[in-house]
N, C-alpha and C positions, 0 to 999 in steps of 0.2 A: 504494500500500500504506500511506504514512505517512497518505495523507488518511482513507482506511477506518478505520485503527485510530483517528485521531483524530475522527471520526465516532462510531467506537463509546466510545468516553470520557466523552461528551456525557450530564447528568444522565439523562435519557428513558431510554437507551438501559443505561444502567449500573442501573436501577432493571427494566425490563423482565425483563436478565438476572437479575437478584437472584429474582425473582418465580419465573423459571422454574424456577429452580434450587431454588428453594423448592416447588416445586410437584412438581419430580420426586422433589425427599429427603424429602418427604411420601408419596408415592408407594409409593416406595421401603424406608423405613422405621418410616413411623407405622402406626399401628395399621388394617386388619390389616397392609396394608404388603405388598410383597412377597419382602420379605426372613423375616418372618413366615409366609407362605406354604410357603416351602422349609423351615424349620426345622419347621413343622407333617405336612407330606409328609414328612418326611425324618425320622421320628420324635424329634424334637429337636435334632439337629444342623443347625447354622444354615451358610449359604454358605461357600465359600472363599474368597470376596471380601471378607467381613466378618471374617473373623477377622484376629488379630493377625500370625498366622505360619500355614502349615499343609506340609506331606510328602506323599509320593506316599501313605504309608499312612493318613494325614488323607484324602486325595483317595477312598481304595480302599472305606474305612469309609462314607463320606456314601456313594459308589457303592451299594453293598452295603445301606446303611439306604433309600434312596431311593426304588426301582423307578418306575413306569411313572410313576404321580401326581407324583414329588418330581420325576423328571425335567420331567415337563411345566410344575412351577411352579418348576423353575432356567434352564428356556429363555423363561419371561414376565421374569422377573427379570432375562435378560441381556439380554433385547430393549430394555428401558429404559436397559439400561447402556449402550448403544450411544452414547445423548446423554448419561446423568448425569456421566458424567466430564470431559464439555465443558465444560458449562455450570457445574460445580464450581470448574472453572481458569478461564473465563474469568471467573464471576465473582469470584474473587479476585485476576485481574491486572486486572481494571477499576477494583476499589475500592483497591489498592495502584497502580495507575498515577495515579490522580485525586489522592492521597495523594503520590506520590512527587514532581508537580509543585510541590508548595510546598516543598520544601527545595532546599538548593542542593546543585552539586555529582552528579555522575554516578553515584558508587558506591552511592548506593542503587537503585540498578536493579537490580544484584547480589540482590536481595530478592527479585526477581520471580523468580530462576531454581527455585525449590522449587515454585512452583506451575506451570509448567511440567514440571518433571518427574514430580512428582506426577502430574499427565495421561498423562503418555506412558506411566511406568510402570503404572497404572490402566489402558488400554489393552493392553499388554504381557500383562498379568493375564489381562484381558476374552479375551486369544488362548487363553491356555492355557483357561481353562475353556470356551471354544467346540472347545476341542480335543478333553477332556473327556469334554464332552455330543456331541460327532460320532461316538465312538470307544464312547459306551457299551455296556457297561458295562465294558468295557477302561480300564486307566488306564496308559500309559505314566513311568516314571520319569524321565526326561530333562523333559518338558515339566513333569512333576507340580513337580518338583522347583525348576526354573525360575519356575513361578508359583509358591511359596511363597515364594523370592527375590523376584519380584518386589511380592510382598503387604507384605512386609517394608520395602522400599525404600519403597514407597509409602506407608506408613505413617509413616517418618519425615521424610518429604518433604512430607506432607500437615500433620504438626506443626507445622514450620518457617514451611509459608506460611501457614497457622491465626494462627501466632503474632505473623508479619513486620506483620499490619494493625496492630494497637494498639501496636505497636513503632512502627512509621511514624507513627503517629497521637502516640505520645508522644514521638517525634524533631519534628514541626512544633509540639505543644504549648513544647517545650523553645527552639525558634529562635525563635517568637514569643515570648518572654519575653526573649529575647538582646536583639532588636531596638530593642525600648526604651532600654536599658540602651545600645547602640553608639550608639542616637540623642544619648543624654545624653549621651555620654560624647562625643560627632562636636561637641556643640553646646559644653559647656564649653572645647574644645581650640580651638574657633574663634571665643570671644570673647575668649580673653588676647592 
């Protein structure tokens, strides 16, 4: 397991990921996108997965705005989600793992756990609206409710490890400038 993950850390490999992930939130979100797709079927209102927060009554209204077409373009839109929230997280625990080896010290591993849960919670999500779309045009309150929870979680989880890369990037700019600085300071104390 450690050789695999260390495998996939490897330039090649970390850029591969980048690509794909790039290629499915283009997908996903550029123009038309298919996130665009649903909000178009769905006479303007855009997924549950994209929003900020949403309620079972958020859930009831897209139902109700959607019919036959919005449904068939929020079940194109989930089939890609199947991978985009993989490839999301691991691309961001490859470029903060590559990043987290040049500093010293364990605790910034700790960094990595927002994009992990990010994913799971993404997932999480991904269930209730397969829920959703099985159930149509039904919308249970327990699960509805639950994926807006979980839309929420994931959103500020998604923040964190958004944010942990040029944190990390400005924690090894910061120790390489120490460096120096201990070097001189190792070299003065051991010529007196």
């Amino acid at each position: 397991m450690v050789e695999a993950w260390r495998a996939m850390g490897r330039g090649r490999v970390v850029l591969a990921v980048w690509v794909l992930y790039g290629i499915s939130a283009l997908a996903m979100f550029g123009w038309p996108g298919l996130t665009g797709a649903v909000s178009r079927a769905c006479h303007g209102r855009s997924a549950l997965d994209v929003r900020s927060h949403w309620t079972a009554a958020d859930a009831r209204d897209l139902v109700a705005a959607c019919g036959t077409e919005g449904r068939a373009a929020y079940l194109r839109l989930e089939l890609l989600d199947l991978v985009y929230p993989l490839l999301c997280g691991l691309a961001l625990l490859l470029v903060s793992s590559l990043v987290i080896r040049r500093l010293p010290g364990r605790r910034w591993r700790l960094l990595l756990i927002p994009a992990i849960a990010m994913t799971v919670l993404d997932y999480g999500e991904n269930a209730v609206v397969w829920n959703i779309l099985s159930t149509w045009p039904a919308v249970a309150d327990l699960p509805a409710h639950l994926g807006g929870a979980a839309t929420v979680a994931k959103r500020a989880a998604g923040l964190v490890a958004y944010l942990a890369v040029p944190l990390l990037l400005l924690a090894v700019g910061l120790d390489r400038l120490r460096i120096p600085a201990r070097t001189r300071a190792g070299t003065a104390d051991s010529s007196r």
